[in-house]
C-alpha positions in Angstrom: 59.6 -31.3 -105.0 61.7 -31.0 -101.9 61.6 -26.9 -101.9 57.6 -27.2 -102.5 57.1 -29.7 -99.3 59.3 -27.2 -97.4 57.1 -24.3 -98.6 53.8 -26.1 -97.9 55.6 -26.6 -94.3 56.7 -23.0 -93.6 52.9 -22.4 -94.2 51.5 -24.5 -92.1 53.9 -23.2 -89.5 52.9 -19.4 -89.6 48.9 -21.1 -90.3 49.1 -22.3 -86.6 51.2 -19.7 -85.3 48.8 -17.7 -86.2 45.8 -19.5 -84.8 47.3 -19.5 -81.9 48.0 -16.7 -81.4 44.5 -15.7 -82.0 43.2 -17.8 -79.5 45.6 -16.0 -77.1 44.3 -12.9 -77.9 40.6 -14.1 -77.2 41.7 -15.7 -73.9 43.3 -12.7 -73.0 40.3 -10.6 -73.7 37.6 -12.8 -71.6 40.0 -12.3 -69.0 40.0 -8.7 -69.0 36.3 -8.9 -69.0 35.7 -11.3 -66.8 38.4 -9.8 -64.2 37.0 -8.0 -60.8 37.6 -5.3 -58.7 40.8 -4.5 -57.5 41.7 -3.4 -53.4 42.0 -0.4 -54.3 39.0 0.1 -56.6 37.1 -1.7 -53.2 39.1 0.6 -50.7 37.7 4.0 -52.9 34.0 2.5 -52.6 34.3 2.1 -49.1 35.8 5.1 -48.0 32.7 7.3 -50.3 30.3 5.1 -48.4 31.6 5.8 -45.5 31.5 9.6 -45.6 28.5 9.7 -47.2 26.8 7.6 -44.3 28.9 9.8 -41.4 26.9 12.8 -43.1 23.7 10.9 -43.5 23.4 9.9 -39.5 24.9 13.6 -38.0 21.7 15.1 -40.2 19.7 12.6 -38.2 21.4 12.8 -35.1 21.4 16.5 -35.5 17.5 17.2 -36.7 16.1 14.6 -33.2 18.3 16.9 -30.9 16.8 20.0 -32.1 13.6 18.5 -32.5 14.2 17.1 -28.7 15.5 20.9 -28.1 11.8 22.3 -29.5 9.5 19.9 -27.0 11.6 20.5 -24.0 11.5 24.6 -24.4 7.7 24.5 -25.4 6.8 21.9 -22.1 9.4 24.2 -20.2 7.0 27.7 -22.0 3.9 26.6 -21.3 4.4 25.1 -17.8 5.6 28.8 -16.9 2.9 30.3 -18.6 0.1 28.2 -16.7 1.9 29.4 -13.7 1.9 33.1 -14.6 -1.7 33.2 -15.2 -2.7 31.5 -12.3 -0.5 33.7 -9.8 -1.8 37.0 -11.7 -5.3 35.9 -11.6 -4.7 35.4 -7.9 -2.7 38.6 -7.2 -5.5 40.8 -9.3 -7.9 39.7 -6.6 -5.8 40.7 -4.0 -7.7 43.0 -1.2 -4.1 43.7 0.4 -0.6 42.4 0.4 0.7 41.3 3.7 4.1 40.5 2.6 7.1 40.2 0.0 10.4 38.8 -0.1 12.9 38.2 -3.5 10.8 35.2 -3.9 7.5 35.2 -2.1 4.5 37.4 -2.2 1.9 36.9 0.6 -1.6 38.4 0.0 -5.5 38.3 1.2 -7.3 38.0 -1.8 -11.3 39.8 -2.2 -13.4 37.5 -3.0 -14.0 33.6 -3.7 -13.3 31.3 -6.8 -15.6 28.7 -6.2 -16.9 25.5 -4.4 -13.7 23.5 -2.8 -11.4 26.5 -4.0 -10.0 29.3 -2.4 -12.7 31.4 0.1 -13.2 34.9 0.3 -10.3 37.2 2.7 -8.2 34.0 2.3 -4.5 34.5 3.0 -2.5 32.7 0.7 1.3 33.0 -0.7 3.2 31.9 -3.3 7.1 31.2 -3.3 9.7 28.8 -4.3 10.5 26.0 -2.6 13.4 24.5 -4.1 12.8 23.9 -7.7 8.8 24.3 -7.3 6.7 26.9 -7.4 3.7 26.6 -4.8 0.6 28.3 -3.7 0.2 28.0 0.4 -3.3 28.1 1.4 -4.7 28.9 4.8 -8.2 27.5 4.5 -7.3 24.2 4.1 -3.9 24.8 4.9 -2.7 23.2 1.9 0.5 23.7 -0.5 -0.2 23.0 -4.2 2.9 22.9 -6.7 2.0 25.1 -9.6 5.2 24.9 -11.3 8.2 22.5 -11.4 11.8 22.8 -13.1 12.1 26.5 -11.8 15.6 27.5 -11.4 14.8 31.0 -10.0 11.6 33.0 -9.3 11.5 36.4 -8.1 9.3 38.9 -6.7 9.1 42.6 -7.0 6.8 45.0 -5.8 6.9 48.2 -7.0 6.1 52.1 -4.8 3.3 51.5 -6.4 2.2 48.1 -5.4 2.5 46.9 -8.5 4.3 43.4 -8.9 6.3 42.3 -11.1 7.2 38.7 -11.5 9.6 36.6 -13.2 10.2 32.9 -13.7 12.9 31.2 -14.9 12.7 27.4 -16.0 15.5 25.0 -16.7 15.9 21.1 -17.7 19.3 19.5 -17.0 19.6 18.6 -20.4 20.4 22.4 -21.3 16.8 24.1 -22.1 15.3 27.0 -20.2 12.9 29.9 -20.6 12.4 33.0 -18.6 8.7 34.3 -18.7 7.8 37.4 -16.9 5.0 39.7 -16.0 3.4 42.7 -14.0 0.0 42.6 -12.2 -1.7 45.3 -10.0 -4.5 44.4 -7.6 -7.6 45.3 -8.0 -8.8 45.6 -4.4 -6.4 48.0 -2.6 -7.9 50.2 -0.2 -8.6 53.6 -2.1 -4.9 55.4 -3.2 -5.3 59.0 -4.4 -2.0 58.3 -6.6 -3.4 55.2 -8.5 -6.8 55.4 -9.3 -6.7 54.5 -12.8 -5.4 50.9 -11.6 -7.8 50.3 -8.4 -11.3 49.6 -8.3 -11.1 49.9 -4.6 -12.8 46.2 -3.7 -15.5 46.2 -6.9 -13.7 44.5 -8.7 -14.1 40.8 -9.1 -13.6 38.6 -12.1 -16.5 36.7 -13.5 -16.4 32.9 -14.0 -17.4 31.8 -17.5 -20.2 29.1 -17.8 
């Protein structure tokens, strides 16, 4: 009887050993899957967040400053452009010129361009005055800026009285453009050498309606 009760004690024994130890092992386990992140587990997220965000905003950063680059150069084009046009139109006209310098042409021009514009034999010049471009008028004398942001303009008038001219715009944040181009006049007096170019004072350009 005594080595039975000593049996059915050793059993009960490894019985709860055994239950304990299996809920041990279940604590255990809900702990592991309940634990969280570790520092360095949180270190490694950070960091890849970080360099993916750096790259993220210098796209950005980069695509507005070459968009910004794009408005700048295509003001800085067609300011130059407009003031091209107007000078050549002018020149065309031109019945004589009276005077050139690296950065001025002075001219009479033929014939009229309208009510309150400039008159017929009118004397007028265009040069650079310090980072503008202006026409000086004689009849009201009058200068009118035609172009701003110039950082050079020049002037040159070929043996054959044809002029070439060149402008060069610039903004301070870093953009320029350098437009150029040649015009003859129209209304020289007659020139055995370049009659193909003058229509010895017929010519005059017609206003649209």
């Amino acid at each position: 009887m005594l080595f039975r009760s000593e049996v059915r004690s050793s059993e009960f024994r490894v019985r709860r050993f055994r239950s304990s130890y299996s809920e041990l092992r279940t604590n255990n386990s809900r702990l592991m899957f309940q634990r969280g992140f570790t520092l360095i587990e949180i270190i490694i997220v950070i960091v890849i967040l970080a360099i993916v965000s750096a790259i993220t905003i210098k796209f950005l950063v980069d695509s507005l400053r070459i968009y910004t680059m794009t408005v700048n150069q295509k003001t800085l084009f067609d300011e130059g452009k407009m003031a091209l046009e107007r000078m050549c139109r002018d020149i065309r006209d031109a019945r004589s010129i009276t005077g050139s310098t690296a950065s001025s042409i002075t001219f009479t021009r033929t014939n009229a361009t309208g009510a309150g514009q400039d008159i017929a034999n009118e004397t007028i010049t265009f040069q650079l005055n310090g980072s503008t471009i202006e026409k000086v008028k004689t009849s009201p004398a009058i200068s009118i800026a035609i172009a701003g942001n110039v950082f050079a303009f020049t002037v040159t008038r070929g043996a054959d009285d044809e002029i070439k001219l060149v402008i060069t715009l610039s903004l301070g944040s870093g953009e320029n453009v350098t437009l150029q181009s040649k015009v003859y006049p129209k209304n020289l007096n007659k020139d055995a050498t370049n009659t193909y170019k003058n229509f010895f004072r017929n010519w005059k350009e017609e206003l649209s309606s």
